[in-house]
C-alpha positions in Angstrom: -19.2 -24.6 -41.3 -16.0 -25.5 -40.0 -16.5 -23.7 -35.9 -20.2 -25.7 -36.9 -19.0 -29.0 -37.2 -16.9 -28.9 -34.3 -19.5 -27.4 -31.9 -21.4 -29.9 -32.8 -18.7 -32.5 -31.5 -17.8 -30.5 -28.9 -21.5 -30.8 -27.8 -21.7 -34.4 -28.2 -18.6 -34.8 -26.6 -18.8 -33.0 -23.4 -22.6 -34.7 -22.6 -21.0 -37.7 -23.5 -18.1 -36.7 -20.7 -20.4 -36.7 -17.9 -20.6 -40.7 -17.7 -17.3 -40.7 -16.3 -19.5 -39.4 -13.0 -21.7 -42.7 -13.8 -18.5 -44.9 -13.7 -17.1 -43.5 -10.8 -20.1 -44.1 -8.8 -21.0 -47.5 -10.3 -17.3 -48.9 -9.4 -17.3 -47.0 -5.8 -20.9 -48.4 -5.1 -19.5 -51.7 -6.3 -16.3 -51.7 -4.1 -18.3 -50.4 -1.1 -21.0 -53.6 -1.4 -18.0 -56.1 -2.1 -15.5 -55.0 0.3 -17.5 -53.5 3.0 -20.8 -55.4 3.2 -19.9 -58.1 1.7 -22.7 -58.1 -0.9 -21.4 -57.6 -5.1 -23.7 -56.7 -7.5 -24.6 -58.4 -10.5 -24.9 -55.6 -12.8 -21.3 -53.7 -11.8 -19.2 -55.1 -14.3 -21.7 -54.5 -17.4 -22.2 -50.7 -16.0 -18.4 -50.2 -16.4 -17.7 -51.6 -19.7 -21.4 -50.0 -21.2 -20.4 -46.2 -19.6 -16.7 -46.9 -20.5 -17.3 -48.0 -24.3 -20.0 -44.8 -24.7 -17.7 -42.7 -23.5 -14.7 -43.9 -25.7 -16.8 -44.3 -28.7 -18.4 -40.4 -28.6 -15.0 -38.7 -28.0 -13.7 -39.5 -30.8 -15.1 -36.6 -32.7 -14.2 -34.6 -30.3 -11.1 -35.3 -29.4 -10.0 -35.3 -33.5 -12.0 -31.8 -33.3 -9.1 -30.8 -31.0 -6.9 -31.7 -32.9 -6.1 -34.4 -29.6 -5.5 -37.6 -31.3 -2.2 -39.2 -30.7 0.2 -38.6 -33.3 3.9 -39.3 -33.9 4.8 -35.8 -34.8 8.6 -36.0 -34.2 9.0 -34.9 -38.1 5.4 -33.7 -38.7 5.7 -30.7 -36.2 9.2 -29.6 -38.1 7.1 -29.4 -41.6 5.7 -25.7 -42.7 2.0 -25.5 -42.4 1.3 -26.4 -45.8 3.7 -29.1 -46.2 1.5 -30.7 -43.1 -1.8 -30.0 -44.7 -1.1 -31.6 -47.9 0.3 -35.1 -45.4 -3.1 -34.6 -44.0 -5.1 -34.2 -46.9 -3.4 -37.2 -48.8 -4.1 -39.2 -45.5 -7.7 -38.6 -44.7 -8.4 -39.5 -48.3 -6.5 -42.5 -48.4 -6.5 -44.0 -44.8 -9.5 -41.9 -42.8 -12.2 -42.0 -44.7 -12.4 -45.6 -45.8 -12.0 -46.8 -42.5 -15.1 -44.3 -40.9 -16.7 -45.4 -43.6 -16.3 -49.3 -43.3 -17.4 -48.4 -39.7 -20.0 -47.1 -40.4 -21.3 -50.1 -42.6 -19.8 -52.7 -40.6 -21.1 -50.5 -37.4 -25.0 -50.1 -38.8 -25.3 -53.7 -39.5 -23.6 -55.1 -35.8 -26.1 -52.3 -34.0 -29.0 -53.6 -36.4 -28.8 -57.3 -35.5 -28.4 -56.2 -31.6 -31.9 -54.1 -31.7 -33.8 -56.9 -33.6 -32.9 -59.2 -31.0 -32.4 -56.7 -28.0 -29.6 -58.2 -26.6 -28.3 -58.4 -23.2 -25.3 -58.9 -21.4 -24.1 -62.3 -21.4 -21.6 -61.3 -18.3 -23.8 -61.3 -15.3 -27.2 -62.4 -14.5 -28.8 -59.0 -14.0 -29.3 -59.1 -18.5 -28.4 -55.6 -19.0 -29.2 -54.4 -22.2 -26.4 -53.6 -24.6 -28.2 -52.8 -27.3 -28.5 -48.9 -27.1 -24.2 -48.9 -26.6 -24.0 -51.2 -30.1 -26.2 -48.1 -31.4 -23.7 -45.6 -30.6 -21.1 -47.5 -33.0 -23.0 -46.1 -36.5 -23.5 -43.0 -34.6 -19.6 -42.6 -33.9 -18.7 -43.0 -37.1 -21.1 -40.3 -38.3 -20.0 -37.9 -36.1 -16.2 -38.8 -36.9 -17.4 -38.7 -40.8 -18.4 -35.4 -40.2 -15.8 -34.2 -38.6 -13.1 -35.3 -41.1 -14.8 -33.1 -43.7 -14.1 -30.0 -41.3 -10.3 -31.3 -41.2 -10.5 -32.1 -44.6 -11.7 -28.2 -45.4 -9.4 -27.0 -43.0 -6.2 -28.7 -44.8 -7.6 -26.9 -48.0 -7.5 -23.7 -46.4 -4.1 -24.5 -44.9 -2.8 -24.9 -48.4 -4.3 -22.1 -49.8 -3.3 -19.6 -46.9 0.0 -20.7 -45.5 -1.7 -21.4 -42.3 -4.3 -23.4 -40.2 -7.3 -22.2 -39.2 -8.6 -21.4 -35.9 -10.2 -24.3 -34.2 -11.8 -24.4 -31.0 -10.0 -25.2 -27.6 -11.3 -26.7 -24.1 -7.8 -26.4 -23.0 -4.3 -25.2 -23.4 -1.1 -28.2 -23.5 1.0 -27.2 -20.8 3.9 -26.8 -23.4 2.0 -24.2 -25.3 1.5 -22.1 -21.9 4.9 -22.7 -21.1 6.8 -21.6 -23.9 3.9 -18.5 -24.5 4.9 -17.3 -21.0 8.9 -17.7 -21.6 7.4 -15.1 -24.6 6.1 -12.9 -22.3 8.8 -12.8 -20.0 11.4 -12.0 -23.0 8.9 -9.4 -24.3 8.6 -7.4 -21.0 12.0 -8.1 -19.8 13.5 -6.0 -23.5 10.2 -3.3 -22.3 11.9 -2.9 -18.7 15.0 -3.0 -20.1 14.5 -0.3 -22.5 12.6 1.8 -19.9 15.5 1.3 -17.7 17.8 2.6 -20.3 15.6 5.5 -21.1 15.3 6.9 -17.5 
């Protein structure tokens, strides 16, 4: 349930990650035709903050799927395992989920009133629609919904077992990779060592 939950986020996530290609272009093609021709478009500006915001709102889930939210961990990352889960636990139930779910509520009715009306951009004459990105915000806090119950479970297990389970990883922080090589180099620096000896 738990590798479920996230794949499903990590799904989300990544096809959500390709609308950073969308921005780029939209802001090159936009300072090209200002700068170069002398020509701005009128729907620039809305393409930016419309692939921006959809972008921000469906990583969320994803990123808390990788454990990638910021977090002041100065004391947190000193705690045992358990010790950590339980500061989790207490704060998912207290602080997480009554704010995913007041944006959920608050989210359904904003994105409800936008499709009735199918707004459009009040920043530039082109009226792009805005209404599918105001759908996204009920969405978001689905996915995000979802995925506190897999960190939610995960804390439990933590408890039980002394340890966190496996989640899954895009990519490695450079500090992990850093201090598993310094490993690595310590293990096979006592095996040459020993071998040395032993010849």
């Amino acid at each position: 349930m738990l590798l479920f939950i996230d794949l499903l986020s990590s799904w989300v996530g990544k096809c959500f990650g390709w609308l950073i290609l969308v921005l780029t272009f939209g802001v090159s093609y936009e300072v090209f035709m200002r700068y170069l021709l002398g020509a701005p478009t009128t729907w620039a500006f809305d393409i930016s903050y419309i692939t921006y915001g959809a972008l921000f709102l469906m990583a969320g889930a994803y990123t808390l799927s990788r454990n990638g939210h910021v977090r002041a961990d100065v004391i947190y990352r000193l705690w045992p395992p358990r010790v950590q889960a339980i500061v989790d636990l207490i704060l998912y139930i207290i602080f997480f989920f009554p704010a995913v779910i007041a944006f959920i509520w608050a989210g359904w009715n904003f994105a409800r009133m936008s499709w009735m009306f199918k707004e459009l951009s009040i920043f530039s004459p082109a009226g792009i629609p805005v209404f599918p990105l105001k759908g996204l915000i009920p969405l978001t806090g689905v996915l995000l919904f979802l995925q506190g119950i897999a960190d939610i479970i995960r804390c439990i297990v933590c408890i039980r077992d002394g340890a966190w389970p496996q989640r899954l990883h895009d990519v490695e922080e450079m500090e992990t990779a850093i201090l598993a090589e310094q490993q690595y180099q310590k293990e096979h620096a006592g095996e040459n060592a020993a071998s040395g000896k032993g010849a």
